[in-house]
C-alpha positions in Angstrom: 109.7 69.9 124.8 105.9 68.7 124.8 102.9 71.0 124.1 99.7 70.2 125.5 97.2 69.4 123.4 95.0 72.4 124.3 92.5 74.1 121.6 92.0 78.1 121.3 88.2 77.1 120.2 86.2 74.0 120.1 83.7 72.6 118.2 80.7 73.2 121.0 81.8 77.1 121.0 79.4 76.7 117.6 76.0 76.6 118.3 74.9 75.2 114.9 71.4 75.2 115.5 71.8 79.1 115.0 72.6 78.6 111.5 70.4 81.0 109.3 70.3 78.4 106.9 68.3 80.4 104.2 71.4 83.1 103.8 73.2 80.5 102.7 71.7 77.5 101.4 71.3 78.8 98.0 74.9 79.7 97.5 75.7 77.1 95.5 79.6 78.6 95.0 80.0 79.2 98.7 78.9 75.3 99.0 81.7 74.3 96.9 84.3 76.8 98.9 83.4 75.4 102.4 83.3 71.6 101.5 85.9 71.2 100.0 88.0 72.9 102.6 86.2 70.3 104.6 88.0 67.8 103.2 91.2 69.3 102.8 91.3 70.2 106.7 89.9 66.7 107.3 92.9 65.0 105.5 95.3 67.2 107.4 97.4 64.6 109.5 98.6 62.5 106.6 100.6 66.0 105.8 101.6 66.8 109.6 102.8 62.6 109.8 105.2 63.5 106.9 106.4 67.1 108.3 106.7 65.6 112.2 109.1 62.8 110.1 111.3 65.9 107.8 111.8 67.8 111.1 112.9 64.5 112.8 115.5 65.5 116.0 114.2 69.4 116.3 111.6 68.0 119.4 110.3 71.6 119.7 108.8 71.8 116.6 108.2 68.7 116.0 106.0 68.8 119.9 104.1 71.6 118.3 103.1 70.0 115.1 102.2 67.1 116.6 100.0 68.5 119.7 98.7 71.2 118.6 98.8 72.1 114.7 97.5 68.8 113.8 94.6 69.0 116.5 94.2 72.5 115.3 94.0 71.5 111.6 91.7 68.3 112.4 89.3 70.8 114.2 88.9 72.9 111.3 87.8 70.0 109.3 84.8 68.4 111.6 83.9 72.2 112.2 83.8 73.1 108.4 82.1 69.3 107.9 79.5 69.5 110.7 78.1 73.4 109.0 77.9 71.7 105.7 76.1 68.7 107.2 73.7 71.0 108.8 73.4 73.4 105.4 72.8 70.9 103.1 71.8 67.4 104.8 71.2 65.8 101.5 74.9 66.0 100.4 76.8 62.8 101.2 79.8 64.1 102.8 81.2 60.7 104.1 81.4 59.4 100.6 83.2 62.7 98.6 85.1 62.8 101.5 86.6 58.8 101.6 87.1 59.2 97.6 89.1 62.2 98.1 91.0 61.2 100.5 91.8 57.6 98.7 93.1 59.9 95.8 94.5 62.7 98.1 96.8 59.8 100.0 98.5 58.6 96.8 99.6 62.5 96.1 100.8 63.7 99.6 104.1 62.4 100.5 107.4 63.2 101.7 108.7 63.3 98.3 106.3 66.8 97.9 108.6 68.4 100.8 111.7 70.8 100.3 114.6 69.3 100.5 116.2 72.2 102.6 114.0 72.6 106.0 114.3 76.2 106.1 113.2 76.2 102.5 110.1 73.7 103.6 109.6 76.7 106.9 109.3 79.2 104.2 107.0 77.3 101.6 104.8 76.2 104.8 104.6 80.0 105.3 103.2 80.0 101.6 100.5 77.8 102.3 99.5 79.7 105.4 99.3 82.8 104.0 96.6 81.1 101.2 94.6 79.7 104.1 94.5 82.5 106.2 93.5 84.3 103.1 91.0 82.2 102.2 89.5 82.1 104.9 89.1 85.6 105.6 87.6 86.3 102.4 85.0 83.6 103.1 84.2 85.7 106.2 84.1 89.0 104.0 81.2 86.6 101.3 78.6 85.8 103.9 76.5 87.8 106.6 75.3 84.3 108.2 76.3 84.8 111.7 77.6 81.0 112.8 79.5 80.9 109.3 81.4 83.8 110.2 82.6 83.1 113.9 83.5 79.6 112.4 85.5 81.2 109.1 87.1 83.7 112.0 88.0 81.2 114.4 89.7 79.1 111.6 91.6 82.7 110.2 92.9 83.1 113.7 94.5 80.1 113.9 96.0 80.2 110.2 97.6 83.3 111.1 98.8 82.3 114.0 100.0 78.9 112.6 102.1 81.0 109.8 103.8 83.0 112.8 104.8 80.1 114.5 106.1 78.6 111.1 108.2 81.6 110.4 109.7 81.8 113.6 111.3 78.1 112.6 112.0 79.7 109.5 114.3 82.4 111.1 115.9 79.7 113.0 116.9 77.4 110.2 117.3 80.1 107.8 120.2 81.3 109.7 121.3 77.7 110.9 121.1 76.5 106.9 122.8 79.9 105.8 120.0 80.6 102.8 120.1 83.3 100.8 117.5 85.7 100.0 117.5 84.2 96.4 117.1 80.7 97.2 114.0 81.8 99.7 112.3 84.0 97.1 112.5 81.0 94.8 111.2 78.8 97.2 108.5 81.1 98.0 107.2 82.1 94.2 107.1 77.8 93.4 104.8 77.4 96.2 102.8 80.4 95.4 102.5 79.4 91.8 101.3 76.1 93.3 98.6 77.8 95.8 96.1 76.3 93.6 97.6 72.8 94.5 96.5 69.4 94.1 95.1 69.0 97.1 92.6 71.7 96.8 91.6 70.7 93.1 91.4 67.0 94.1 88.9 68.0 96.9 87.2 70.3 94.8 86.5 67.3 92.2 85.0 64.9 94.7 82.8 67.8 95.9 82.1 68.0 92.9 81.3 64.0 91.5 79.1 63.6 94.3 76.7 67.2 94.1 76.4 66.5 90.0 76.9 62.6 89.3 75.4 63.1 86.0 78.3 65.4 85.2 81.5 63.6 86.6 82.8 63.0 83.6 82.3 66.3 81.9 85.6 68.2 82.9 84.1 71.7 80.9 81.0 71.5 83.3 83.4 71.4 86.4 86.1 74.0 85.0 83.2 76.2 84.5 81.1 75.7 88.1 84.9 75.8 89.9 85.9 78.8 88.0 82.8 80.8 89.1 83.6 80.0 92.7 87.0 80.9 92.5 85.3 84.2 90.9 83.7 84.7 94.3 86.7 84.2 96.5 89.0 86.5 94.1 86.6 89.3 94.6 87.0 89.6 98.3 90.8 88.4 98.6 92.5 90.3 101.4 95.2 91.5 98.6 97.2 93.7 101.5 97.5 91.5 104.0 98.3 88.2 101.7 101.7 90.6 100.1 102.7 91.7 103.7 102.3 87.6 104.8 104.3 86.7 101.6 106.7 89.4 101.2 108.2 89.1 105.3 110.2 85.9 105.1 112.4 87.7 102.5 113.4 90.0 105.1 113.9 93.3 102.6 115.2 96.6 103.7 112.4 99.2 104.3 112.4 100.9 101.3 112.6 97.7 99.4 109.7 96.4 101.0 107.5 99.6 100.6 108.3 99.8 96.5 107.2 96.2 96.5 104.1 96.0 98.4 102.1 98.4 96.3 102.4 96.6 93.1 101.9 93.1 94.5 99.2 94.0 96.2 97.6 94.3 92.7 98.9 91.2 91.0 98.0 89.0 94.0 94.8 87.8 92.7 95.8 86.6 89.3 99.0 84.4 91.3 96.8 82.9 94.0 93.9 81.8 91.7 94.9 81.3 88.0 
């Protein structure tokens, strides 16, 4: 089964020259956020290559992630890439971005990917839930107009991207047999891991290139990311990242109700220390 290579939004549905550039130029934190998504996003289809390759034979999902989640993913990059080139003009986006991704290439293989493929459905629903979070919260930081259809757009599609994920997931977690244990592991690695590589790599080159005279000073960039990462904890969606995370466990009622309220508070601390 192919999937046309259609688009929910496109890059011209942003009328950039609408920016409201002073509500957000200043924001040095919300600089760092947005780029280095950027790049992240921008680097997607090295990771879709090696998922389209683990799901080799299942053509259905293997159509989607190739026609439309990589397209999708791609979009959010050149979308997040072309607000930051209008922002802040003087930052030189084409070089961060070719160092990150010269570092980012050597770190994203196969080798990263679960074993099990339902286990790799339910860690993929992980990473979904931290970008649909992320995202939303960056629509909750900023009142600029453009920068909050873009940051809702992209949302949208992270949510519905984790949906289409855990429908997979139902499918090979019944074909594969897995037990509610071995998906609860698989899902606290992969949250413990929210603040992965990837992100910190990007955050690094966002960084080398905005302060060249502090590349090398690893306390100056722990303490600009950390006050960032400040920014982004305060307006985490807490209830809506626990319901994302807790449903691929598939818990009785009850069991789901007792866990949700005490997550919800502890959600913070797991997705960004």
């Amino acid at each position: 089964m192919s999937y046309p290579a259609t688009l929910p939004w496109t890059l011209e549905s942003l009328d950039l020259n609408r920016i409201e550039v002073d509500r957000v130029r200043q924001n040095e934190d919300l600089f760092l956020l947005l780029c280095s998504s950027s790049f992240v996003e921008s680097g997607s289809d090295l990771y879709t290559h090696n998922l389209v390759d683990h799901f080799a034979g299942d053509d259905e999902l293997q159509g989607w992630l190739r026609d439309h989640w990589e397209h999708e993913e791609l979009q959010h990059g050149r979308a997040l890439a072309a607000y930051v080139r209008h922002v802040w003009p003087e930052f030189d986006w084409d070089t961060g971005f070719r160092n990150f991704f010269a570092e980012y290439g050597a770190v994203c293989t196969a080798e990263e990917l679960e074993d099990s493929r339902g286990l790799e459905l339910a860690a993929r629903c992980v990473v979904e839930t931290g970008t649909a979070s992320l995202y939303r919260a960056l629509n909750d930081v900023t009142d600029e107009p453009v920068l909050r259809q873009l940051t809702n757009y992209i949302k949208s599609d992270e949510v519905r991207h984790y949906k289409h994920f855990y429908q997979h997931f139902r499918i090979y977690r019944d074909r594969e047999k897995i037990s509610r244990f071995k998906v609860f592991r698989a899902l606290f690695k992969r949250v413990r891991e929210i603040k992965n590589e990837d992100s910190d790599i990007a955050l690094r080159h966002v960084f080398n290139i905005r302060y060249p005279d502090k590349a090398t000073d690893d306390a100056e960039f722990r303490r600009v990311i950390s006050r960032a990462e400040g920014l982004l904890k305060r307006h985490l969606p807490a209830e809506m990242t626990v319901k994302m995370l807790l449903k691929p466990l598939d818990l009785p009622p009850k069991v789901h109700t007792a866990l949700e309220w005490p997550l919800t508070r502890i959600t913070e601390k797991l997705f960004l220390h």
